[in-house]
N, CA, C and O atoms as a CHARMM CRD file, in Angstrom:
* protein
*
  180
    1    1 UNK  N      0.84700  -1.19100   0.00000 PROA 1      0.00000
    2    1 UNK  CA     0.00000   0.00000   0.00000 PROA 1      0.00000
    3    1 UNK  C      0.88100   1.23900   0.00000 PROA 1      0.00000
    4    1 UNK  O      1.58200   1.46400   0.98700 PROA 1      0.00000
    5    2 UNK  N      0.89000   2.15700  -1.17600 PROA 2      0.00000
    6    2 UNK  CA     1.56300   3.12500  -1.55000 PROA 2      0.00000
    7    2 UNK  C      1.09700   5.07600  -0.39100 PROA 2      0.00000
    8    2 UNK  O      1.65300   6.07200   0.07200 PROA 2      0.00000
    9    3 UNK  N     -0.28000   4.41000  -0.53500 PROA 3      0.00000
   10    3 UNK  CA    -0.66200   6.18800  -0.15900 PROA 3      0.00000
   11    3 UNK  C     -1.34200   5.44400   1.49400 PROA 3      0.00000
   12    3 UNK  O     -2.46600   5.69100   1.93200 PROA 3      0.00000
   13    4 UNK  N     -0.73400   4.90300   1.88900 PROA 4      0.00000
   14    4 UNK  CA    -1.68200   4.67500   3.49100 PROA 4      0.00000
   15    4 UNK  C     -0.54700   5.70900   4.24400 PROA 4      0.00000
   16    4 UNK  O      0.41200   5.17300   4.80100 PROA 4      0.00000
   17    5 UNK  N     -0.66800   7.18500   4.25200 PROA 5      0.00000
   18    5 UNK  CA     0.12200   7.36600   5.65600 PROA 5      0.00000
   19    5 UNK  C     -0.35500   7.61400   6.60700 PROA 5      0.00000
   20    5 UNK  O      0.37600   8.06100   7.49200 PROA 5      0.00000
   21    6 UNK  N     -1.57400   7.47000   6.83300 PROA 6      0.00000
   22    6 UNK  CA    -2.14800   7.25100   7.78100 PROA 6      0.00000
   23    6 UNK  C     -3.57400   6.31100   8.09900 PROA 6      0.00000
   24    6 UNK  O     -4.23900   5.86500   7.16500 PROA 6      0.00000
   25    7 UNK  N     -3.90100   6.10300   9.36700 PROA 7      0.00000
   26    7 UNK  CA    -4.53300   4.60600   9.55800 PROA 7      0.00000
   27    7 UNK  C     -6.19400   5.15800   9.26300 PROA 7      0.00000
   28    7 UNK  O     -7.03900   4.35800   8.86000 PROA 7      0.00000
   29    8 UNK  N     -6.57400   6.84400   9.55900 PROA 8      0.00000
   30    8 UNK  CA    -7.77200   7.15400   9.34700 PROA 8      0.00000
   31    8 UNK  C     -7.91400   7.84400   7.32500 PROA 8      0.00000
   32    8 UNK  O     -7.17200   8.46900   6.56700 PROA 8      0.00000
   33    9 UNK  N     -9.02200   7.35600   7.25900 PROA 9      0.00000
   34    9 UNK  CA    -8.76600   8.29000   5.25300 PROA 9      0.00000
   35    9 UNK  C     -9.27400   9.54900   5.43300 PROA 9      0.00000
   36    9 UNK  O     -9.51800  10.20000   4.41700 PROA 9      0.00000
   37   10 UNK  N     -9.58000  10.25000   6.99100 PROA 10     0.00000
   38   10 UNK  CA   -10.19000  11.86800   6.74100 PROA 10     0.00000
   39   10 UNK  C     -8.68000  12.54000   6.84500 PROA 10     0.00000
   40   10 UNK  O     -8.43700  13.58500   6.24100 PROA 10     0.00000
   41   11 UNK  N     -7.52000  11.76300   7.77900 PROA 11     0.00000
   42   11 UNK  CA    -6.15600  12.42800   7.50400 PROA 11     0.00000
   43   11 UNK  C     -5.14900  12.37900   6.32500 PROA 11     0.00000
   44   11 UNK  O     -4.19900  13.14800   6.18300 PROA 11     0.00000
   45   12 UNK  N     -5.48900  11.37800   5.51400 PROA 12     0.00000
   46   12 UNK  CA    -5.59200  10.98300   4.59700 PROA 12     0.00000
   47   12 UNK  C     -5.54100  12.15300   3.51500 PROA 12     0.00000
   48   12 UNK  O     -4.56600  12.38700   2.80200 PROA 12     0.00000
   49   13 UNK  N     -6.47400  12.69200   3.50800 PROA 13     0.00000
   50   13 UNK  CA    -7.43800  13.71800   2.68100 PROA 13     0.00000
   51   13 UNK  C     -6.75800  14.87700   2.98700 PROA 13     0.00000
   52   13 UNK  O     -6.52900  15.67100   2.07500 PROA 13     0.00000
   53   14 UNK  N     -6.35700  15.13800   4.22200 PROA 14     0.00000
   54   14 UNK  CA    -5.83000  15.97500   4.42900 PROA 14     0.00000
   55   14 UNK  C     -4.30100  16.44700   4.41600 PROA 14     0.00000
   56   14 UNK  O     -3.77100  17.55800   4.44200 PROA 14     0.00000
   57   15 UNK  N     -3.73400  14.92800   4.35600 PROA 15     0.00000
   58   15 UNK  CA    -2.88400  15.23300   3.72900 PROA 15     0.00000
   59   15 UNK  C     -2.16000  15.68600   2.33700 PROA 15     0.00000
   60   15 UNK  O     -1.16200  16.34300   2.04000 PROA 15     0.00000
   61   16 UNK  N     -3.09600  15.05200   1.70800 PROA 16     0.00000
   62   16 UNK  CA    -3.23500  14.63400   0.27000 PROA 16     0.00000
   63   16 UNK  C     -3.70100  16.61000  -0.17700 PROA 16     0.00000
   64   16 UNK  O     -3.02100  17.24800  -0.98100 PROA 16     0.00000
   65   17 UNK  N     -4.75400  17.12500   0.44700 PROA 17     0.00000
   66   17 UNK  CA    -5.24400  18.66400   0.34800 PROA 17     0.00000
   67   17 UNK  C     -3.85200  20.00600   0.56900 PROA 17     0.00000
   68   17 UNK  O     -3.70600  21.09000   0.00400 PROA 17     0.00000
   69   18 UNK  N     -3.14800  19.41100   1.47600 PROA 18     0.00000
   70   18 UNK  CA    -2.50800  19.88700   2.00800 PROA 18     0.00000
   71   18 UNK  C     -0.80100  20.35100   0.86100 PROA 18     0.00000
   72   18 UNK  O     -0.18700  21.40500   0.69400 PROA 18     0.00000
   73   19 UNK  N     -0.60200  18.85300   0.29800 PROA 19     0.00000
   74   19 UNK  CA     0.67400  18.69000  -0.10600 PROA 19     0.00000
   75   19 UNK  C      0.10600  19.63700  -2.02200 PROA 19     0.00000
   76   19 UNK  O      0.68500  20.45100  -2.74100 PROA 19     0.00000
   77   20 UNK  N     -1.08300  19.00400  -2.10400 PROA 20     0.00000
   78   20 UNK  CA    -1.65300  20.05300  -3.34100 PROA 20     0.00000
   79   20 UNK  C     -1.41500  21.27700  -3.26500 PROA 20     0.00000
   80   20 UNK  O     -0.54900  21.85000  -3.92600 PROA 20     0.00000
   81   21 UNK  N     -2.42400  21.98700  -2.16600 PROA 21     0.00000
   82   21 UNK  CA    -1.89500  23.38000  -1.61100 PROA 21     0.00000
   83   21 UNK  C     -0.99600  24.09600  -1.86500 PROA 21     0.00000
   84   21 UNK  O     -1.04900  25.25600  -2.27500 PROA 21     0.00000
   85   22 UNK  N      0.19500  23.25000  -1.56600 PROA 22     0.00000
   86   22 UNK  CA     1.49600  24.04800  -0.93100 PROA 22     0.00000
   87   22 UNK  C      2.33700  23.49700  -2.41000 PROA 22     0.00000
   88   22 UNK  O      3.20700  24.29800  -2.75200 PROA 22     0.00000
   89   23 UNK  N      2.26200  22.79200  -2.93400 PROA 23     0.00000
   90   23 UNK  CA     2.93800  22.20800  -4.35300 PROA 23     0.00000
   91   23 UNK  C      2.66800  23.23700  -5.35300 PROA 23     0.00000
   92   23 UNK  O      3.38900  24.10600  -5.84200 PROA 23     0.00000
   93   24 UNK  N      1.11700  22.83400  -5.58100 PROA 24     0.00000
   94   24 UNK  CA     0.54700  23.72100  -6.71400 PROA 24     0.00000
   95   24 UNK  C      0.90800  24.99300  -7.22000 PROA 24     0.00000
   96   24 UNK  O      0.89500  25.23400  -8.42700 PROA 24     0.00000
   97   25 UNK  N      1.38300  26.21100  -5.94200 PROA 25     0.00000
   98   25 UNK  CA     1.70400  27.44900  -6.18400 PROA 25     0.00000
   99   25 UNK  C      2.87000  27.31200  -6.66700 PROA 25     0.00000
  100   25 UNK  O      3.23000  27.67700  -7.78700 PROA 25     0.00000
  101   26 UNK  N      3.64800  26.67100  -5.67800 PROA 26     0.00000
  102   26 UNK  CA     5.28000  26.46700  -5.84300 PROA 26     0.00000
  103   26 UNK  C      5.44100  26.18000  -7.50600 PROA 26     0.00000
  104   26 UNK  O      6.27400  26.80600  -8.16200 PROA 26     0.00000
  105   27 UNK  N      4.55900  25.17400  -8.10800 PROA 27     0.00000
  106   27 UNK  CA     4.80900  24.58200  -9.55500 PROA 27     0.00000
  107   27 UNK  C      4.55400  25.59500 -10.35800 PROA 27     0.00000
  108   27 UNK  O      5.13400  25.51200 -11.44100 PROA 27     0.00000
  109   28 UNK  N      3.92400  26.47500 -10.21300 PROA 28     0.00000
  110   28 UNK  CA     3.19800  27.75200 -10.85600 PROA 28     0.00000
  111   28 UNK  C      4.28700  28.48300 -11.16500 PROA 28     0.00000
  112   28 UNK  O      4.85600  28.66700 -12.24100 PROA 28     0.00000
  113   29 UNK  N      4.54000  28.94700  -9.87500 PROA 29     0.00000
  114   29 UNK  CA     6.00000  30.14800 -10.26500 PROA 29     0.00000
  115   29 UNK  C      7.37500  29.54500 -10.56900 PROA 29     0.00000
  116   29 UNK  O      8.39600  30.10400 -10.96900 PROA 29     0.00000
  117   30 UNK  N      7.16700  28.42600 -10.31400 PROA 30     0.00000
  118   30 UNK  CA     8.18500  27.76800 -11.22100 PROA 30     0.00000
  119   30 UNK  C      8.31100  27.42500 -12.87300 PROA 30     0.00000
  120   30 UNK  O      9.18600  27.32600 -13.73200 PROA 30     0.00000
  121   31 UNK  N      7.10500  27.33100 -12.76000 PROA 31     0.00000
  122   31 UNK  CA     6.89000  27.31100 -14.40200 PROA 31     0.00000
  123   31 UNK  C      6.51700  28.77200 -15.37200 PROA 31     0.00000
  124   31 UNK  O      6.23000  28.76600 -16.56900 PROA 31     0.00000
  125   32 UNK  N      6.62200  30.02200 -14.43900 PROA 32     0.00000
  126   32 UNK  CA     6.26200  31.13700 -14.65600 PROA 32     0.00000
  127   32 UNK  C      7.51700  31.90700 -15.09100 PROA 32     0.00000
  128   32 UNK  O      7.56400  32.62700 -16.08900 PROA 32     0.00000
  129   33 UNK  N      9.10900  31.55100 -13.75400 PROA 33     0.00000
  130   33 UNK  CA     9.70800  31.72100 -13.99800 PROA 33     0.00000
  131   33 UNK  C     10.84600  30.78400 -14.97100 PROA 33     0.00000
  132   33 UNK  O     11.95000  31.17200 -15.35500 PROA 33     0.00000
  133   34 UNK  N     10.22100  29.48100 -15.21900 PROA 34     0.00000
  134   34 UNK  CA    10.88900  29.14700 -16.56600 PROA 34     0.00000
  135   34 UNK  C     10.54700  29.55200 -17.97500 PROA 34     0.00000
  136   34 UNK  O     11.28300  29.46100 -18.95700 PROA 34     0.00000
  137   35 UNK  N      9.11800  30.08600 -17.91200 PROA 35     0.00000
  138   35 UNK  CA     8.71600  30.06800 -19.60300 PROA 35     0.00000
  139   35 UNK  C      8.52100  31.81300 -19.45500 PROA 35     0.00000
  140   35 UNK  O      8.05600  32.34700 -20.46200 PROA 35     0.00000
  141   36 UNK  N      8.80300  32.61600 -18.42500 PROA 36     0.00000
  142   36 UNK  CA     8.61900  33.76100 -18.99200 PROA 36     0.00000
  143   36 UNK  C      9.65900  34.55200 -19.04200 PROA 36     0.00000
  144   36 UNK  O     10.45500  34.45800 -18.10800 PROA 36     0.00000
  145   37 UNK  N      9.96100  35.62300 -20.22300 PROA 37     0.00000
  146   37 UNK  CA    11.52900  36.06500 -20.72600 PROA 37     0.00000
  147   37 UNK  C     11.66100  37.12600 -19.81900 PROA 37     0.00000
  148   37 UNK  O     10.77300  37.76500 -19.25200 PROA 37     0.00000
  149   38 UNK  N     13.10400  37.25500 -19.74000 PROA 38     0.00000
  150   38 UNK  CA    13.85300  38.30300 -18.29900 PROA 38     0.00000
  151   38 UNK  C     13.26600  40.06400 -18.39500 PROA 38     0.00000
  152   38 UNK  O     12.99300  40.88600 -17.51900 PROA 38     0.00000
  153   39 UNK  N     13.24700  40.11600 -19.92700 PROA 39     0.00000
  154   39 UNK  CA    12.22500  41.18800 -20.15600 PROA 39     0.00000
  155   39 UNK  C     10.97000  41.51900 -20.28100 PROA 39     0.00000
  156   39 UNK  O     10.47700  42.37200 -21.01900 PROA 39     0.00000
  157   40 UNK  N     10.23500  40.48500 -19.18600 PROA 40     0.00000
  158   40 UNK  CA     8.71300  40.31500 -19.51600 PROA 40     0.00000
  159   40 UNK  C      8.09600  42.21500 -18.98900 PROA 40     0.00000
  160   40 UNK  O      7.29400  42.96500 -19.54600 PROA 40     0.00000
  161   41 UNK  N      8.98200  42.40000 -17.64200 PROA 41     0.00000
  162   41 UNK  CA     7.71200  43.85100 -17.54400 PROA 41     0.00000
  163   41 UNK  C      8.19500  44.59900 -18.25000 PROA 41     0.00000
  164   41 UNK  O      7.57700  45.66300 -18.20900 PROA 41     0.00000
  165   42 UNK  N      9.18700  44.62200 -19.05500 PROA 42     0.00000
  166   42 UNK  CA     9.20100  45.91500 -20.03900 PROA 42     0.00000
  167   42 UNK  C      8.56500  45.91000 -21.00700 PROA 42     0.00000
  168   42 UNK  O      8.05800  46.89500 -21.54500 PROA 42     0.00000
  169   43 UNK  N      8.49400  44.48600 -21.44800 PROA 43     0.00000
  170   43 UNK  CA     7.56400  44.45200 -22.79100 PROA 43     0.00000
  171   43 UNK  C      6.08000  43.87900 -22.51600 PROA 43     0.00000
  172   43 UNK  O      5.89900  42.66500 -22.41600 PROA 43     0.00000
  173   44 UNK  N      5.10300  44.74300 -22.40800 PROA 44     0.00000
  174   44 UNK  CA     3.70600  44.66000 -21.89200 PROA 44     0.00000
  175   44 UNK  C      2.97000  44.72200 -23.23900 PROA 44     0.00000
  176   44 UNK  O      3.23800  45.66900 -23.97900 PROA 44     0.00000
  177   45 UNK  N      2.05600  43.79400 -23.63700 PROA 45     0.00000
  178   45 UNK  CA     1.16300  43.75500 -24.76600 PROA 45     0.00000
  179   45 UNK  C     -0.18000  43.90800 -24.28900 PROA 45     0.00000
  180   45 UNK  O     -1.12100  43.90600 -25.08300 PROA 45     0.00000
């Protein structure tokens, strides 16, 4: 069993809510600051 880290599934959930949360943004500006060019605020369209 891969995703049991815990013995109840409402902590479960919450973990699982939690690691989304805090990932999701992180992946964002990571991918914001890979695909967007060093001169993005000067050049505004």
């Amino acid at each position: 069993e891969w995703f049991t880290f815990y013995e109840t599934p409402q902590l479960n959930l919450l973990t699982v809510f939690f690691g989304v949360f805090f990932l999701v943004p992180g992946i964002i500006s990571a991918l914001k600051n890979v695909f967007s060019p060093r001169h993005y605020s000067n050049s505004s369209k």
